[in-house]
KOLROPA-634894 format. One record per residue: residue number from 1; residue in one letter; chain; z negated, x, y negated of N, C-alpha, C in turn. Coordinates in steps of 0.02 Angstrom, whole numbers, plus 32768, in hexadecimal, padded with zeros to 4 digits. Layout:
// residues N
   num   residuo   cadena    nc3    nc1    nc2   cac3   cac1   cac2    cc3    cc1    cc2
   NUM         A        A      Z      X      Y      Z      X      Y      Z      X      Y
...
END
This chain:
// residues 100
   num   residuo   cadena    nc3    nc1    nc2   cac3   cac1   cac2    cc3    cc1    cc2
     1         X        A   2179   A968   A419   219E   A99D   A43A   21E5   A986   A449
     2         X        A   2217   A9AC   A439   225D   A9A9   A45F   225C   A9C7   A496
     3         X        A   22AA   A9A0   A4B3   22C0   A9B8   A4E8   22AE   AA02   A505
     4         X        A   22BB   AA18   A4CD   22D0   AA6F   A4C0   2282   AA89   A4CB
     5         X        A   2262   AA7E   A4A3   221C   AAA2   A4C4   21F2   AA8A   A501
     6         X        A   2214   AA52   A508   21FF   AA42   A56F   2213   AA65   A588
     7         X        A   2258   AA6E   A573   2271   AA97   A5B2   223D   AAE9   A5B3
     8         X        A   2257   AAEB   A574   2234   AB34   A569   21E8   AB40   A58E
     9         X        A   21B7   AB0C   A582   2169   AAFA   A59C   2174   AB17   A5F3
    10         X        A   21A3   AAE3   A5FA   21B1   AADC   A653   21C3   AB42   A664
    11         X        A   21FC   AB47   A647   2217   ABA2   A655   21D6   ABC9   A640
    12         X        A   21B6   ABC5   A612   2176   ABE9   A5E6   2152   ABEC   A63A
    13         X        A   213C   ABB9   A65D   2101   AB95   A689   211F   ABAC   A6C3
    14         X        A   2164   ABB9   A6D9   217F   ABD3   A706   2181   AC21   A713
    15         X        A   2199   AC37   A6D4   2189   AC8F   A6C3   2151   ACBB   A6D5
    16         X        A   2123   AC8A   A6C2   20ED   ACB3   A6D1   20CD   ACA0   A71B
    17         X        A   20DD   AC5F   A739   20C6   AC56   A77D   20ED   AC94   A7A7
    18         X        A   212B   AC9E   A7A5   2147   ACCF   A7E0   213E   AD05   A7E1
    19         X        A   20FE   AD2C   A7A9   20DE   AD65   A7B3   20B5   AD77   A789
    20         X        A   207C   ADAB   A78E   2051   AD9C   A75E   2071   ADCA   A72A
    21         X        A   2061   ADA5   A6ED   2080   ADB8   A6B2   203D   ADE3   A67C
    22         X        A   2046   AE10   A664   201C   AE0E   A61E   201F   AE0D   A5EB
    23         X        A   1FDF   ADFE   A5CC   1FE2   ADDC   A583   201A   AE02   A548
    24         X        A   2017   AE30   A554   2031   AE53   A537   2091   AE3E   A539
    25         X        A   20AA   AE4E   A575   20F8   AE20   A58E   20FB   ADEE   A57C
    26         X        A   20BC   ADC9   A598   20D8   AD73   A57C   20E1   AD76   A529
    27         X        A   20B6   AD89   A50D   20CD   AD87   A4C9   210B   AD98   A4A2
    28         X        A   211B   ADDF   A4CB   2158   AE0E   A4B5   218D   ADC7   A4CB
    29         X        A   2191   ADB1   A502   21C8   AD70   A501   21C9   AD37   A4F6
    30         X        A   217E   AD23   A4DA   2188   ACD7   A4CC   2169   ACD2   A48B
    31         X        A   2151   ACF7   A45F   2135   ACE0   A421   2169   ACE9   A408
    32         X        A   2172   ACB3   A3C9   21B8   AC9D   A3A5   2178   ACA2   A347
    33         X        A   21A0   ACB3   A30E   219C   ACA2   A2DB   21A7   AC6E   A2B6
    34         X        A   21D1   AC3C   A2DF   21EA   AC08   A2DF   21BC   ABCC   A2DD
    35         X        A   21A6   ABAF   A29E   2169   AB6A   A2BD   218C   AB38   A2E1
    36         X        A   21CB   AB2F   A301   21D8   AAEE   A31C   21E1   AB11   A34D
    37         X        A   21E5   AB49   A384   21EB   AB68   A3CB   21AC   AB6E   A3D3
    38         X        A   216D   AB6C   A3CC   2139   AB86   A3E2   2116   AB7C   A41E
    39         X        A   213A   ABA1   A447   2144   AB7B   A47C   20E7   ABBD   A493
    40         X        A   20F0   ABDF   A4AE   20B2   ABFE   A4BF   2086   ABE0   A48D
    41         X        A   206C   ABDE   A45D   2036   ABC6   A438   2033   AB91   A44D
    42         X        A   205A   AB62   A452   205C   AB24   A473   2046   AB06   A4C1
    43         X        A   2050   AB4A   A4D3   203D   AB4B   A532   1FE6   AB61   A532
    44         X        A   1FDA   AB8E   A50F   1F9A   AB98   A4F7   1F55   AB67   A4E3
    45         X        A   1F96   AB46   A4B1   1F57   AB0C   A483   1F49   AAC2   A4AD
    46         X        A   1F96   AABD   A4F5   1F88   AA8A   A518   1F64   AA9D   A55D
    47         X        A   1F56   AADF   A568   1F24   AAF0   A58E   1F4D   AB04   A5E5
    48         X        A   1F86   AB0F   A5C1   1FC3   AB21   A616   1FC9   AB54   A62C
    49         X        A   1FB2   AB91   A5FF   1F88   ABDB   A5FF   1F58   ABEC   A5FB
    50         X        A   1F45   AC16   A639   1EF7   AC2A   A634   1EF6   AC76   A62F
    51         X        A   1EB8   AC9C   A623   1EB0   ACD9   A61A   1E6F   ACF1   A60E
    52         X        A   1E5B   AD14   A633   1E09   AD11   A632   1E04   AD4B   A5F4
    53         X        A   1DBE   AD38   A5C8   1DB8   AD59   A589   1DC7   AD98   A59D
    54         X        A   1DD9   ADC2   A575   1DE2   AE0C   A583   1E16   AE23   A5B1
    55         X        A   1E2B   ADE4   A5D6   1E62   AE03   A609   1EB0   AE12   A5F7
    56         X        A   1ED3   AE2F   A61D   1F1C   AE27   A600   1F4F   AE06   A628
    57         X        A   1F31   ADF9   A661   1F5F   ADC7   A689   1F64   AD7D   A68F
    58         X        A   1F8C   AD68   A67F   1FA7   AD27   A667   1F9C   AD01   A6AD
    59         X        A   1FA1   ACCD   A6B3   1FAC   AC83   A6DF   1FB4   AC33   A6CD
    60         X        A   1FDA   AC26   A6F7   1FEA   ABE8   A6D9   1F9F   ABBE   A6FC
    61         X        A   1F8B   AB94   A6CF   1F4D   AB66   A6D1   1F59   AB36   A6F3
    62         X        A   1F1C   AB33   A71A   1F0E   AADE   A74E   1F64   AABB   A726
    63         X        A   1F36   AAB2   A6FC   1F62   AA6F   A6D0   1F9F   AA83   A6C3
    64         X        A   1FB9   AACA   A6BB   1FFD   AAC7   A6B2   2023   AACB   A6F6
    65         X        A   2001   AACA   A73E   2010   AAD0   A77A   201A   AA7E   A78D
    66         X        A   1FEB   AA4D   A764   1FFE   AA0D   A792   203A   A9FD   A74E
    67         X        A   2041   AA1A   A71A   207E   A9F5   A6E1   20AE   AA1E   A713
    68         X        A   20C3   AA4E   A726   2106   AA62   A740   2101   AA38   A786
    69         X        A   20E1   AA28   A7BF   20DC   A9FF   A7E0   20FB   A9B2   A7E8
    70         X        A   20DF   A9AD   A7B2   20D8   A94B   A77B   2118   A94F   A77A
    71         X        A   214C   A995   A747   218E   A988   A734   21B2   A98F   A76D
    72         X        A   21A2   A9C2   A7A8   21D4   A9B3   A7D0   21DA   A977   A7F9
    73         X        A   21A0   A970   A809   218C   A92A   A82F   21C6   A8F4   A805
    74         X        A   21A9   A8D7   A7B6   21DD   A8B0   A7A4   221A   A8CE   A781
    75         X        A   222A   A8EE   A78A   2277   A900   A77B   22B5   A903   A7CE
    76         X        A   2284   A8FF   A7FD   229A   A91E   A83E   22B4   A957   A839
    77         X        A   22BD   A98A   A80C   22BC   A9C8   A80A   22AD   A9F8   A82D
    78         X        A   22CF   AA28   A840   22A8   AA59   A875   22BB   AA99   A85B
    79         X        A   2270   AACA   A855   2274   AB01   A849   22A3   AB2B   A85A
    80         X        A   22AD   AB55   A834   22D4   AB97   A85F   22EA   ABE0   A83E
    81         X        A   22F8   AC01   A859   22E9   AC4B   A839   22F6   AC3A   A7F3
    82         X        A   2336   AC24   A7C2   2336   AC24   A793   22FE   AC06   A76E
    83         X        A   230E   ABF8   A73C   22E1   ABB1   A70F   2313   AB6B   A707
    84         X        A   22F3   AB43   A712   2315   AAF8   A702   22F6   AAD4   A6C7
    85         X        A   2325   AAAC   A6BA   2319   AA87   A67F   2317   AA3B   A68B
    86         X        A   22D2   AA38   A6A3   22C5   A9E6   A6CC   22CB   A9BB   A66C
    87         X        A   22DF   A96C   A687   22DF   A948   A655   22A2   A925   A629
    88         X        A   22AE   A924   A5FD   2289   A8FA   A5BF   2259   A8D1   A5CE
    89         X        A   2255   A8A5   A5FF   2246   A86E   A60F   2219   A88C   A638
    90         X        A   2201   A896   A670   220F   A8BB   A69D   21C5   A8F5   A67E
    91         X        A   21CD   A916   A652   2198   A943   A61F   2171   A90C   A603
    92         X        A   2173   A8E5   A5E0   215A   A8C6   A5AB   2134   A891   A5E3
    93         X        A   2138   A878   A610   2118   A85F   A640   20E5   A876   A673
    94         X        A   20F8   A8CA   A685   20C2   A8EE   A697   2086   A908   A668
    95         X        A   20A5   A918   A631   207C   A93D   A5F1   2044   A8F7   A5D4
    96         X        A   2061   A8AD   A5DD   201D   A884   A5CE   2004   A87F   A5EA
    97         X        A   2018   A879   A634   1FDF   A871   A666   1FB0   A8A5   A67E
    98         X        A   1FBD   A8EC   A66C   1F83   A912   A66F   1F59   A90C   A629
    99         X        A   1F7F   A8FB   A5EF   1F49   A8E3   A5A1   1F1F   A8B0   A5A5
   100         X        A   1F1D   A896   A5E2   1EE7   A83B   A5DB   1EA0   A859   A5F3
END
């Protein structure tokens, strides 16, 4: 992963925490044609979105609640209305330690 789709993971994981979103929206703004942005398929296949079968309302997962946590914690980052773009280091350090 680059920079660029951390950040994106982190805004993706943020978007949908500050209200409930559905399946339907999230897609209209985050599915890309693009194989190197895949950033929703990617939030999906690492398990940071949940959605109960049949449902249409989106949530960010256990696990994508302690990765935005993890990054702010080590980035010292602090939320806020916008989206931030916590660092590299910072992602890639939260994202293994929920993979062990």
């Amino acid at each position: 992963m680059t920079q660029t789709t951390n950040a994106l993971t982190v805004q993706l994981l943020e978007w949908i925490s500050k209200q409930p979103r559905s399946y339907e929206e999230t897609l209209d703004a985050w599915r890309t044609s693009c194989p190197r942005l895949s950033i929703w398929e990617d939030a999906c296949i690492d398990g940071l979105i949940e959605y109960a079968p049949g449902g249409r309302i989106l949530a960010v997962s256990p696990k994508g609640k302690l990765l935005l946590e993890s990054v702010y914690r080590q980035s010292d980052f602090v939320g806020r209305q916008g989206v931030g773009a916590p660092d590299e280091i910072a992602y890639r350090v939260a994202h293994q330690k929920l993979n062990k």
